[in-house]
Structure formats: C-alpha cells, structure tokens
C-alpha positions as CSV (number, residue, x, y, z in Angstrom):
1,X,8.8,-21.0,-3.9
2,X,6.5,-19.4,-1.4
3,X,6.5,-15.5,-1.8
4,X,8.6,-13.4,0.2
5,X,7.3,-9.9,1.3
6,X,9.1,-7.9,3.3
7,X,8.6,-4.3,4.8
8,X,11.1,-2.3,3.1
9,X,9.9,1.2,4.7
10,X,7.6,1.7,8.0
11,X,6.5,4.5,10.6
12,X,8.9,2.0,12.7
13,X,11.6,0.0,12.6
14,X,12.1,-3.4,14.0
15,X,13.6,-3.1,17.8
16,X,17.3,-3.5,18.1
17,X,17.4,-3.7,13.9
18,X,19.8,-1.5,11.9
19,X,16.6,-0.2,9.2
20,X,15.5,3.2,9.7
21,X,11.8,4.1,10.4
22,X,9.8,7.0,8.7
23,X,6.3,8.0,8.0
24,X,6.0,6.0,4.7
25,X,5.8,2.7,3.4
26,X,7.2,0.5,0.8
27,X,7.2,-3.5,0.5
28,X,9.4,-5.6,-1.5
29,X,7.5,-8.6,-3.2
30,X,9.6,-11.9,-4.3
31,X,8.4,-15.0,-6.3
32,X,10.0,-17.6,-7.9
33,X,9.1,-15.4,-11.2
34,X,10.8,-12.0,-10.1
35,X,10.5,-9.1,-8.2
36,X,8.3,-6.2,-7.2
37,X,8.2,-2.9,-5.4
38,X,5.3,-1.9,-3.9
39,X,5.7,2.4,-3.2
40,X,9.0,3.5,-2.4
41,X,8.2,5.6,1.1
42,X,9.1,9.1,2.4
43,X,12.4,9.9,1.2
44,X,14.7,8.6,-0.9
45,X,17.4,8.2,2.2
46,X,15.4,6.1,4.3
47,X,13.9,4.0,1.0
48,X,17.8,3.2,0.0
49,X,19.2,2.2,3.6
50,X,16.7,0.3,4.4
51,X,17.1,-1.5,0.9
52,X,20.6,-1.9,1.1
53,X,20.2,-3.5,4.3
54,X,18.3,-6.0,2.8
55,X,21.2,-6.7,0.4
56,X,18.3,-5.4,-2.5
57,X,19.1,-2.7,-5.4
58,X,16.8,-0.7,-7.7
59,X,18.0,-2.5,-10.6
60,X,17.1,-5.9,-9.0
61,X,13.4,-5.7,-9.4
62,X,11.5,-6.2,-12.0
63,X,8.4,-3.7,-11.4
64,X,7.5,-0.7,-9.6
65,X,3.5,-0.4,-8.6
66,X,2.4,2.5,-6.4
67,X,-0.7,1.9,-4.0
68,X,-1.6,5.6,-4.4
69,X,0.1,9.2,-5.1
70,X,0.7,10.3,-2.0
71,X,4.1,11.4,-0.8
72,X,5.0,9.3,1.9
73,X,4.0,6.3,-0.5
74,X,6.1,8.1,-4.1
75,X,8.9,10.2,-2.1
76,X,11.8,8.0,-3.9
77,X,10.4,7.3,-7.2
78,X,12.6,9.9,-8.4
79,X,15.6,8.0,-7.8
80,X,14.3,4.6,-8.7
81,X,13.8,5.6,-11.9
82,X,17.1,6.9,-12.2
83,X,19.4,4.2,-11.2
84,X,16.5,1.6,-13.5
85,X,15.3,3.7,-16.5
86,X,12.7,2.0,-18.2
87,X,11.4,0.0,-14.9
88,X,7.3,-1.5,-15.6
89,X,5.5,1.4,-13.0
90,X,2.0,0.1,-12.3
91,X,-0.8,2.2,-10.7
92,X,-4.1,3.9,-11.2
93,X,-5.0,6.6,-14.2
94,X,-6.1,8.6,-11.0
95,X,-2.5,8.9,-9.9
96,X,-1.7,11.7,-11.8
97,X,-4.5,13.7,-10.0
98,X,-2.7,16.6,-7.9
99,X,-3.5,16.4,-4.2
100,X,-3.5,18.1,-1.3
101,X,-3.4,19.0,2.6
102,X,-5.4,21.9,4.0
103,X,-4.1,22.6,7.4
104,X,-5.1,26.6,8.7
105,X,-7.1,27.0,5.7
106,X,-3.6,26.5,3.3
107,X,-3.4,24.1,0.7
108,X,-0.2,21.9,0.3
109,X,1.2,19.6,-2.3
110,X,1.5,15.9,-1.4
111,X,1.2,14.0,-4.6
112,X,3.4,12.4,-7.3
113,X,6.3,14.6,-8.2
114,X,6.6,13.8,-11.9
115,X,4.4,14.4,-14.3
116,X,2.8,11.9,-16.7
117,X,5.4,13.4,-19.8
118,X,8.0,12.7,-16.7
119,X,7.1,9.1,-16.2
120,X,6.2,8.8,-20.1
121,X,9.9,9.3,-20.7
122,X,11.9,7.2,-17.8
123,X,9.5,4.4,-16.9
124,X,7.2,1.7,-19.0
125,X,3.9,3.0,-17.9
126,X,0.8,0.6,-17.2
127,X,-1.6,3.0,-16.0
128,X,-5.0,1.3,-15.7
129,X,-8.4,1.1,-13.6
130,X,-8.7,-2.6,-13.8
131,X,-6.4,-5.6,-12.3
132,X,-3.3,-6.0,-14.4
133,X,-0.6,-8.7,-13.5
134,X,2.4,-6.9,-12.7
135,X,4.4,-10.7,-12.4
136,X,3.0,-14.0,-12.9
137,X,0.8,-14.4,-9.5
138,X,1.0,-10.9,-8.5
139,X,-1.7,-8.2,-9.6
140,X,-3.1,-4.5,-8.7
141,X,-6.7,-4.4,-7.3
142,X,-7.4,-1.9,-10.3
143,X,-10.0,0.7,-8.7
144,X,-12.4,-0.4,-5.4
145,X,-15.2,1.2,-7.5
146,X,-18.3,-0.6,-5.2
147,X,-17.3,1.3,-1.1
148,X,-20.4,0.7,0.7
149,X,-18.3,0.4,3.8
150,X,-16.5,3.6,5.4
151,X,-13.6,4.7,3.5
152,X,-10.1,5.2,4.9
153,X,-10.2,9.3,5.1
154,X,-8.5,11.9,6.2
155,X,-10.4,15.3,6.7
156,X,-7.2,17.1,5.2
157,X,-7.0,15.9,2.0
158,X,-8.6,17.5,-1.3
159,X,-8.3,17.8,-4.7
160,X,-8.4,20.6,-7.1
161,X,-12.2,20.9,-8.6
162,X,-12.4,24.1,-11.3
163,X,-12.4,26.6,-9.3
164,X,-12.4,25.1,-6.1
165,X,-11.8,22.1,-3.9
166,X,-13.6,18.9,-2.8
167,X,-12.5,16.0,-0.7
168,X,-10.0,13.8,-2.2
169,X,-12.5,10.6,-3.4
170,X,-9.0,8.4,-3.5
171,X,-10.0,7.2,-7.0
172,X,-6.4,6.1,-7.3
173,X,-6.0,3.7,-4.1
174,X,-5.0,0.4,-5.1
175,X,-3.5,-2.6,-3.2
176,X,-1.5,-6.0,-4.4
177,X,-3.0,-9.5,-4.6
178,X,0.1,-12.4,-4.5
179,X,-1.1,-15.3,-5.1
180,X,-0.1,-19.0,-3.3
181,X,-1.0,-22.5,-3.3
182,X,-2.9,-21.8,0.0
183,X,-4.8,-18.7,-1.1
184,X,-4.3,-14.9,-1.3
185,X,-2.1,-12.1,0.1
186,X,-3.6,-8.7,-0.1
187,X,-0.5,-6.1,0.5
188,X,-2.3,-2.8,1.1
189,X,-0.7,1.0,0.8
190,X,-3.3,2.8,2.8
191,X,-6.4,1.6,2.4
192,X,-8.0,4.5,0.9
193,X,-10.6,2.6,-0.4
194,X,-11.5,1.5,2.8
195,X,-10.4,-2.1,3.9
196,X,-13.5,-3.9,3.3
197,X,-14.1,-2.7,0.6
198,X,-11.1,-3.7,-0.5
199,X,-11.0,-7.3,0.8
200,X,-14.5,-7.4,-0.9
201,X,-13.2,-6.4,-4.2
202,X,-10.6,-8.9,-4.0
203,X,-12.8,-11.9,-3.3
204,X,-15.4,-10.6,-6.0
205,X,-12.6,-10.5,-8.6
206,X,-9.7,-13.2,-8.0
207,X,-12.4,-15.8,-6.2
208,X,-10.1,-17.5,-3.9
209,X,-10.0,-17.6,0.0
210,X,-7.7,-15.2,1.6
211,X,-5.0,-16.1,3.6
212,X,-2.9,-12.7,4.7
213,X,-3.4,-9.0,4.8
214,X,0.2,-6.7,5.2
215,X,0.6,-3.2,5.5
216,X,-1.5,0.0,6.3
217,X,-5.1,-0.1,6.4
218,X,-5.9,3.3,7.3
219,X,-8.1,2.5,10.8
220,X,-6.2,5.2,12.4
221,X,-9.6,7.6,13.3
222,X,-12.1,5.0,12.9
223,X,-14.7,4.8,16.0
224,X,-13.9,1.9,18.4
225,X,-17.7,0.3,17.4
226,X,-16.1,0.0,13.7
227,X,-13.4,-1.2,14.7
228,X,-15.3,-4.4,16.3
229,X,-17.6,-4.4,12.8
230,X,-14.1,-4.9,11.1
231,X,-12.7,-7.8,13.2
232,X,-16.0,-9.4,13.7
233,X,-16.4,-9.2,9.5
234,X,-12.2,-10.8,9.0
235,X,-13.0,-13.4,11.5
236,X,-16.7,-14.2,10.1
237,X,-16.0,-13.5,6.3
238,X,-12.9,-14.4,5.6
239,X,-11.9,-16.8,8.1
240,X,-9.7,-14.8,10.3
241,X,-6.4,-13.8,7.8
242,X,-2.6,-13.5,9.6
243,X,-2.8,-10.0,9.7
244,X,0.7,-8.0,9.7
245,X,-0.3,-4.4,10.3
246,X,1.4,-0.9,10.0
247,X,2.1,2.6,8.9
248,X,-1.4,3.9,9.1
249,X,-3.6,1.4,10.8
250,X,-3.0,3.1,13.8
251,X,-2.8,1.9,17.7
252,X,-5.8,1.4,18.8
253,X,-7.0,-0.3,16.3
254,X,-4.2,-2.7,16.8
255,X,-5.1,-2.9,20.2
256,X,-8.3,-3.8,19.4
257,X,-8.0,-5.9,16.6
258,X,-5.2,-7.9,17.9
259,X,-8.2,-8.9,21.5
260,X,-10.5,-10.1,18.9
261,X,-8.5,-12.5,16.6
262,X,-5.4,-13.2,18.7
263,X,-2.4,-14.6,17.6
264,X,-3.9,-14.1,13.8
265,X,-2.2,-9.6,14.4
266,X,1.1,-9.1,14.3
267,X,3.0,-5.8,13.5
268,X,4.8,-5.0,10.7
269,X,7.7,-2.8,11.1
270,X,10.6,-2.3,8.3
271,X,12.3,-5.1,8.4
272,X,9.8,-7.9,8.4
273,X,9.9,-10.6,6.8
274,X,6.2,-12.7,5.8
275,X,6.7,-15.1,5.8
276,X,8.8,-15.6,8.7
C-alpha cells in the first residue's frame, strides 16, 4: 500500500471543501502498518472537524509525533490524549522547553501546554534527539544538529535563559521521513531547522533519494536571492521533489518556487490528499 498523507489542518482550506482553515498544521500519515498524527494544529475545534470530515477519530491512530512545541502545531493535544490515553507521543527532549513571543517588549506563552509529569501520566512518551521509528517505514528526523544553511526564524521567538532571554535556537524542530518503494517523503512542521538543513540531514541519515516534501517550510521572510539558492539546490541536489507546500512557507516563496520547478509545487491546503 502506498502511504496516504493528508493535510488534516492548514492556514487554508481547500476551495469549495467543507474543512475549516486556521493558522496551524497537522497531517494524518497512513501505511499498510497503521497510523500517525503529525501535530494536531491551533485549536482543538478546527483539529476535530476537520478530522471528522475525513471519517478519522483520535482512537484510530496509532501514534502522535509533534514537529515542534509551538501552539499552532500542540493546540489539541490536550484533547487527543483524552479521548486515547496512553497514545505513543513522539518528539524532541527540547519540547518541553517553554517558549515565547515578544511583541512591544511583552513576553507571551506559545509552547506545549502540559508538562512532562502531564504527558508522563496520559501518553507513552518517546522523547529523543535521534531518529526513532514511530511505525514500520515512518521515523522522526531526531535533531538537525549540523544548520549551515539559514534557519527558519522568526525575530519574535525566545526562550527563557537564567535571568534573561535569547533567541529561540529551535533545538526541538523535527520533521517525518515515510518511506516507499520509490524513495522518501519528508513531511515538515515548520522548518525550524531550516529546510536544507533538513533535507541534508535526511539524506545523510536514511541514504535514499527523495521523492516528496509536504507541509510548512518556514520561507515566509526569506530574501527573494534565497529563495532562488533553495530551488536551484531541490532541483540540482535532489532532483527536483513534488513539492506540496503550506502553513508557513509563505507566498512568495510559492510564487517563486513554483517559476523555477514547475509542475513539481503544488499547495497543500487541509484537505489534501498525497498522493492524489
């Protein structure tokens, strides 16, 4: 059975589609040998229409792994692990670092809601910085440690040192690699990391061409020259992936992405379905 992803929770919603878009993201991974959530989104309305629609449950999946801790990636984990208590939750030991936005010089809380004694007591937890397989044929990343290539930032976001803050160095950003006859699907969160640096990670680690790239890749204020260096580097590197692109890639770099490699760029609102 080929693996079925499909975008469970985007910034958008397919045209003329009953799913609801919000600023989140979440991606429901199927294989022959089970199920997988990859974040849960904003809010836990959104996160459960949009499930429903796809005819899906909480209790029908057989792992929960989350790309990073920030909200719009965590927002329903709260209520997944209610209606499945004991689900396998896979992510980074860096998760449980608080984060924050500074906006006006105010600091504001926008990572995980439960604690580690929280997700000690309702969920099986696999907290690691190296690839684990969450399924047969589908692993985390573990931790982009080498990022010689520009990271996916935000000047907003910090984290809590001593007394202090400094930027936020996104130890926890992960992504998921599914694996296929053909080669490999990377399924991103945000990108963190930085999305070279996390397609060179992957092909460092599981040594296989890759095939497809879904989900947000965080180009959404990266300067139109890197945005060339990043098509120029899928198409000459990797051999031009299908690309299925959303939440925080951003626009322009859609625009821009999509004239360089053509027909290979598609968007990726909730609702899709790879493949279709």
């Amino acid at each position: 059975m080929m693996p079925k992803i499909t975008c469970i929770v985007d910034n958008t919603a397919r045209r003329g589609s009953p799913f609801w878009g919000e600023h989140g993201l979440s991606f429901h991974i199927e294989t022959d040998q089970g199920c997988a959530l990859l974040d849960t989104g904003r809010s836990e309305a959104v996160f459960l229409h949009n499930l429903g629609l796809l005819g899906k449950h909480p209790r029908d999946v057989d792992a929960l792994i989350l790309s990073h801790a920030h909200y719009d990636h965590t927002g329903a984990v709260d209520v997944v692990l209610s209606l499945y208590p004991g689900l396998p939750l896979f992510a980074s030991p860096e998760i449980l670092r608080p984060r924050f936005s500074r906006r006006e010089g105010k600091y504001k809380f926008i990572g995980l809601s439960l604690s580690r004694e929280e997700l000690d007591q309702r969920a099986d937890l696999h907290l690691s910085a190296t690839p684990m397989e969450v399924l047969p044929g589908v692993w985390t990343t573990g931790e982009i440690s080498q990022r010689p290539e520009p990271q996916g930032r935000s000047e907003h976001h910090f984290v809590p040192d001593g007394d202090g803050w400094r930027p936020d160095p996104y130890q926890d950003d992960i992504s998921v690699v599914v694996e296929t006859e053909k080669g490999l699907i990377v399924v991103c969160g945000c990108c963190h990391a930085g999305l070279l640096n996390t397609l060179a990670h992957v092909a460092r680690t599981f040594h296989r061409p890759i095939v497809a790239i879904l989900g947000g890749t965080h180009l959404l204020d990266a300067e139109e020259a890197y945005l060339h260096h990043v098509a120029n580097v899928l198409r000459d590197t990797y051999g031009a992936p299908d690309l299925y692109l959303n939440h925080c890639t951003g626009e322009r770099a859609y625009a821009i992405l999509a004239n360089a490699l053509g027909d290979q760029v598609h968007p990726c609102p909730a609702g899709t379905a790879w493949p279709f």
